[in-house]
N, C-alpha and C positions, 0 to 999 in steps of 0.2 A: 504493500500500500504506500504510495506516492504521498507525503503530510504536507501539504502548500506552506511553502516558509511561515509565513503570516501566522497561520495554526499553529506550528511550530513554538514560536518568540509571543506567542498572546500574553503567555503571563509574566513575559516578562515587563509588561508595562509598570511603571513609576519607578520601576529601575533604571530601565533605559528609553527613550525617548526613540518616538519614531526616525529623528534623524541620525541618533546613537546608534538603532538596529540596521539602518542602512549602512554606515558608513564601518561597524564590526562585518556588516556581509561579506564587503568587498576591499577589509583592509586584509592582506597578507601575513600569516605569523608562524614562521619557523619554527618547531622544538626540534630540538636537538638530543634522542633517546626517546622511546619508546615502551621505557620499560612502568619501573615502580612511579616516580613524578612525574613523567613525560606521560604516561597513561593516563593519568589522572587529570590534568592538564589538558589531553587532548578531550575526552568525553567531555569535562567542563565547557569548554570551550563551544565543539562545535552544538552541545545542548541548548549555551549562549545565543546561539547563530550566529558564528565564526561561519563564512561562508569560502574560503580559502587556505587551505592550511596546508604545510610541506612540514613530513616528519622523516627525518635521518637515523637510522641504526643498523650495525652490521648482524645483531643476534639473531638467536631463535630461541625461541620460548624452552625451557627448561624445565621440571621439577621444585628446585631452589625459588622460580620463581612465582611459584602458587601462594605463598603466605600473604606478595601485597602487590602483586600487578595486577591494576583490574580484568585485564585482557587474556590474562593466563589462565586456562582450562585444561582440564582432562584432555579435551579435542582439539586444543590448540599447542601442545606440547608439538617441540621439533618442527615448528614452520616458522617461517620467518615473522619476526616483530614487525616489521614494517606492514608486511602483506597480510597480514593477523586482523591489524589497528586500521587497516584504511579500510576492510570490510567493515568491525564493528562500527567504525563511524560513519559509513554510509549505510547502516541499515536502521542507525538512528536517525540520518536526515541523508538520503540518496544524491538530493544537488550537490553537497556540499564537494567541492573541487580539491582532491587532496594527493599531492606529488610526494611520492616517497624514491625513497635512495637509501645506498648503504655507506662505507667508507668513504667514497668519492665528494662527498661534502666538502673534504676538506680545500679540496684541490678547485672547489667551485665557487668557494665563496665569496670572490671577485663577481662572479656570476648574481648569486643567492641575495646579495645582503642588497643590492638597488631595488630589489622586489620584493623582498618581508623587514619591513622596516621597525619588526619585531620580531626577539627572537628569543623563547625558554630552553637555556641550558640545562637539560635533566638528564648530563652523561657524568659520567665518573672519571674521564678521560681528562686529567690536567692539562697535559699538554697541548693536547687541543683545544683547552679554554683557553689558555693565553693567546692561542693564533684567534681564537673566534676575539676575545676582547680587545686586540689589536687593530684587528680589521673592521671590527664595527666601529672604532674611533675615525679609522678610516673615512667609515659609510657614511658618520652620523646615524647608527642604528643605536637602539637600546635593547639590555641585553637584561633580561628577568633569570635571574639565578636563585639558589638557595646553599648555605652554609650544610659543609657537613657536619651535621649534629646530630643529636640523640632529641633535641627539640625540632617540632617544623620551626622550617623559619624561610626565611626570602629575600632577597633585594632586588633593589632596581638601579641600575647602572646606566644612566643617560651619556649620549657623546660627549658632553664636557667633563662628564663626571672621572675622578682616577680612577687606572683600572684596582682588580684586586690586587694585583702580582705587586703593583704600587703601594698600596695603602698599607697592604699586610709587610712590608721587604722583602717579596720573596728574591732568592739570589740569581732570578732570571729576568731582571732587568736588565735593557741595552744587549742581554746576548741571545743573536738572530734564533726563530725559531728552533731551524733544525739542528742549533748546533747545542740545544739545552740537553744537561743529562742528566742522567736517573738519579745522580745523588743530589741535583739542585733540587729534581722535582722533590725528592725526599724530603728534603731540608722544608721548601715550602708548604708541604701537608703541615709539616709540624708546625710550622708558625699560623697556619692555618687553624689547625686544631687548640693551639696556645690560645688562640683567638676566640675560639668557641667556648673555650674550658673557663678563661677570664672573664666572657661578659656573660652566660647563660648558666645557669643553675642545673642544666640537663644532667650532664655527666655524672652528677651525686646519684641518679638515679640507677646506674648502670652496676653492676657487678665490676670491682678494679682488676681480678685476676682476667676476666675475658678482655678489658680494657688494654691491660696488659698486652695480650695474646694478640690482639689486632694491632698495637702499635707493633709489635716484634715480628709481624707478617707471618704466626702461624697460625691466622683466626682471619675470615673473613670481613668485613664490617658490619655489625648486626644492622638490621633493618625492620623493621616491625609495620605493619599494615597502619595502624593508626597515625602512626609521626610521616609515614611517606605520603598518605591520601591527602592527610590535612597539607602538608606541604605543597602539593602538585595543585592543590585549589587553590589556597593562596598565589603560587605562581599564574594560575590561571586569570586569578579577577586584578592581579597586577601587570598581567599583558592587555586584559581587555580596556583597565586604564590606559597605558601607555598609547592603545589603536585606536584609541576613543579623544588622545590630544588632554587628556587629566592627567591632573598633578595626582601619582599615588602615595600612601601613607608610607612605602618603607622607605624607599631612597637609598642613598648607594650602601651605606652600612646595615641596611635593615633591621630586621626586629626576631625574636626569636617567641613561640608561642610556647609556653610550658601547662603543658597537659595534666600535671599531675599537679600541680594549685591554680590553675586557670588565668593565669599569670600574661602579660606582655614584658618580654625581656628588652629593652632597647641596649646597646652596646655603649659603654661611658665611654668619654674624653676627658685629655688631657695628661699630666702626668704620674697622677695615680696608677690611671688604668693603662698606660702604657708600662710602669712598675710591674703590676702583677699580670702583664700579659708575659714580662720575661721571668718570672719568676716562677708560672706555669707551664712553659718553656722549658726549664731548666729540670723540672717534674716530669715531665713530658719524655726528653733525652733519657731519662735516667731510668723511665719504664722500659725505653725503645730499646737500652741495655742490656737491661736487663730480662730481658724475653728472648734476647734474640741470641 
């Protein structure tokens, strides 16, 4: 059954305005992963009536990933993510216009970023955020992210705004993509995660030996259905700001949601909180040691 857009977006009136539901039809929005956030994101989105959407991932649905991909089923195991996601979302709304790809992204987005002038990072792949955050300074695109945490949480990185790799120090400034390596990326998780550990109250919530286990790379990164969905919707209604031409609430440092007292994290400044971001850091090194 064909559902006339119109039908579709009915309730979504006093949210968005008739010239809001036009102008989300036909703005363009990149995610980038298709898995736990990027799923979640996508359904939001084209439920929205996102009428144009291009989503990039090289996977296939796995086992592992039944606990919090929306898209992952029993009958979806072992087919590709991409080809999986652009069914379920056109059987939720058939018009909707949706270009998928796998690796080759990277190589396109000279291509990509003049024509999704938004774009949700929901990959795990560092080093290919810094080429996408590079390049959208380039484009003047804006770039919807989320911290890796044990909280959801979000930002929103406009063209002017610094990238992460900036803001956080990581040691892959000034040097050319391809020539970044595994021990900077290294380096910059951790300042990344220092980062999480000093502004959001998450990580008290986690078991320290599996903490442990995942900083010393013999542990996965836990993930949990509840902190991923709520994530991938927040990125979701801060892309449909950003297509919509709205200032939204996170901004380039974002906010972290904490689930378990119902909490909004915002990340401090100044030089407190640059204090115990290295002093969490230094905790941080001393697990990665010690696990590893």
């Amino acid at each position: 059954m064909n559902v006339p857009y119109e039908e579709l977006t009915h309730r979504n009136a006093g949210f968005l305005s008739p010239r809001d539901q036009a102008r989300l039809r036909r703005t363009g929005i990149l995610v980038l992963g298709a898995g736990g956030m990027g799923g979640a994101a996508l359904q939001s989105l084209v439920r929205a009536g996102a009428g144009h959407l291009a989503v990039a991932d090289m996977d296939t649905f796995e086992a592992s990933n039944l606990n919090r991909q929306v898209f992952a089923t029993s009958r979806t195991l072992g087919r590709t993510k991409t080809e999986v996601t652009r069914e379920a979302l056109q059987e939720i709304h058939p018009d909707v216009k949706v270009e998928v790809m796998g690796e080759e992204w990277l190589r396109r987005l000279d291509e990509l970023l003049p024509r999704f002038r938004v774009v949700i990072n929901a990959m795990d792949d560092q080093r290919a955020a810094i080429l996408l955050y590079r390049k959208a300074r380039e484009w003047g695109v804006t770039v919807v992210d989320a911290y890796t945490s044990p909280c959801p949480s979000v930002t929103v990185v406009a063209p002017g705004d610094p990238r992460p790799e900036e803001r956080l120090g990581f040691p892959t400034v000034g040097v050319p993509w391809e020539d970044i390596t595994a021990e900077q990326l290294r380096e910059a998780f951790l300042r990344e995660a220092a980062f999480v550990m000093a502004h959001s109250s998450g990580v008290r919530y986690l078991d320290p030996e599996v903490v442990e286990e995942i900083l010393g790379g013999s542990r996965p990164r836990s993930s949990f259905a509840p902190v991923v969905i709520v994530a991938g919707n927040l990125m979701a209604f801060e892309a449909m700001q950003a297509a919509l031409g709205r200032r939204g609430g996170a901004g380039y440092m974002g906010y972290f949601v904490n689930l378990w007292t119902g909490r909004c994290e915002r990340p401090r400044r100044g030089v407190l909180a640059r204090a115990r971001e290295w002093l969490v850091r230094g905790r941080l090194e001393r697990w990665a040691r010690g696990a590893s």
